[in-house]
C-alpha positions as CSV (number, residue, x, y, z in Angstrom):
1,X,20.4,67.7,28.5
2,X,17.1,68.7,27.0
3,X,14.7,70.5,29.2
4,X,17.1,70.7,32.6
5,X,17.0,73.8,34.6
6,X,19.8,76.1,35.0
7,X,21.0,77.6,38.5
8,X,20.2,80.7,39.6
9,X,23.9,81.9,39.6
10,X,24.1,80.8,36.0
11,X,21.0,82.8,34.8
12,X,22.4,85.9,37.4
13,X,26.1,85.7,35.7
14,X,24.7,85.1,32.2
15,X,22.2,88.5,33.2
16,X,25.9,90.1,34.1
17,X,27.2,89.6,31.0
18,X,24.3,90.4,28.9
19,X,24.5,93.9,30.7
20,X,28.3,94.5,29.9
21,X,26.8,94.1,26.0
22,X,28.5,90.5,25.8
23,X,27.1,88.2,22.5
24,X,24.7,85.4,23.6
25,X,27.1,83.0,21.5
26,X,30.2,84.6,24.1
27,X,27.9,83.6,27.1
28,X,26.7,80.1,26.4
29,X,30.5,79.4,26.1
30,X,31.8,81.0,28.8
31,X,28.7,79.4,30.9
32,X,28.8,75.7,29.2
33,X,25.5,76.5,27.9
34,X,24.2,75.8,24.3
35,X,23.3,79.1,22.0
36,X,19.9,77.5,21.9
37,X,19.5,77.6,25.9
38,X,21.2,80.8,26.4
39,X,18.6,82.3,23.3
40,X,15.9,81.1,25.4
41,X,16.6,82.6,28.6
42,X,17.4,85.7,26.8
43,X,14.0,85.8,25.5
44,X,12.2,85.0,28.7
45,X,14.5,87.8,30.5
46,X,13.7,90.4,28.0
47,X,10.1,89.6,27.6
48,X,9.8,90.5,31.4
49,X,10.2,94.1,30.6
50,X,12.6,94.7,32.8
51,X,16.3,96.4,32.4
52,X,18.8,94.2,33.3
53,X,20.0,95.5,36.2
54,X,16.6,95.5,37.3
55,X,16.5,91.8,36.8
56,X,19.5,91.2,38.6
57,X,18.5,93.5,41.7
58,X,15.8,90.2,42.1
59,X,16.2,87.9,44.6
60,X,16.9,84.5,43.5
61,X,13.4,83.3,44.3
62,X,11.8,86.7,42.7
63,X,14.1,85.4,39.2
64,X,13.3,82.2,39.3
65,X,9.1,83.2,39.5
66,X,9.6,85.5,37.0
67,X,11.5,82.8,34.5
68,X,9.7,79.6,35.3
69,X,6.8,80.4,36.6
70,X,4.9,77.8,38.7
71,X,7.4,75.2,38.2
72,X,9.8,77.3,40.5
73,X,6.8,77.3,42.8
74,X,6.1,73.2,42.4
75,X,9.5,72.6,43.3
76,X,9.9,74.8,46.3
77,X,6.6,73.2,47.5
78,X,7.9,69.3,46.9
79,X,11.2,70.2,48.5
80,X,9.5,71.8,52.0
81,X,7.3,68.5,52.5
């Protein structure tokens, strides 16, 4: 499962939990999500600069910009065609 994409509503719930003060090792196994993936969405959420709550007053597209950058962008373009 190396280098697949998580949903939107995964990354939004795991953004839930990380606001409630819950341990990245608690969310990956709630989620089904390995520390090492959870770590790294954690990073890119807090590197953002935004609080939390911030992050998850985003829409999904907004999110998903802000976390993967132009792939997000790639995709929505290959899916409209």
């Amino acid at each position: 499962m190396a280098n697949k994409l998580i949903n939107m509503l995964q990354i939004k719930k795991a953004l839930q939990l990380l606001e409630q003060g819950s341990s990245a090792r608690s969310i990956s196994s709630q989620l089904g999500l390995s520390r090492n993936t959870m770590r790294h969405y954690q990073n890119k959420l807090q590197t953002s600069g935004l609080s939390y709550s911030q992050l998850l007053a985003l829409t999904d597209t907004e999110l998903s910009s802000l976390i993967y950058g132009e792939l997000s962008i790639a995709i929505k373009t290959s899916r409209q065609v």
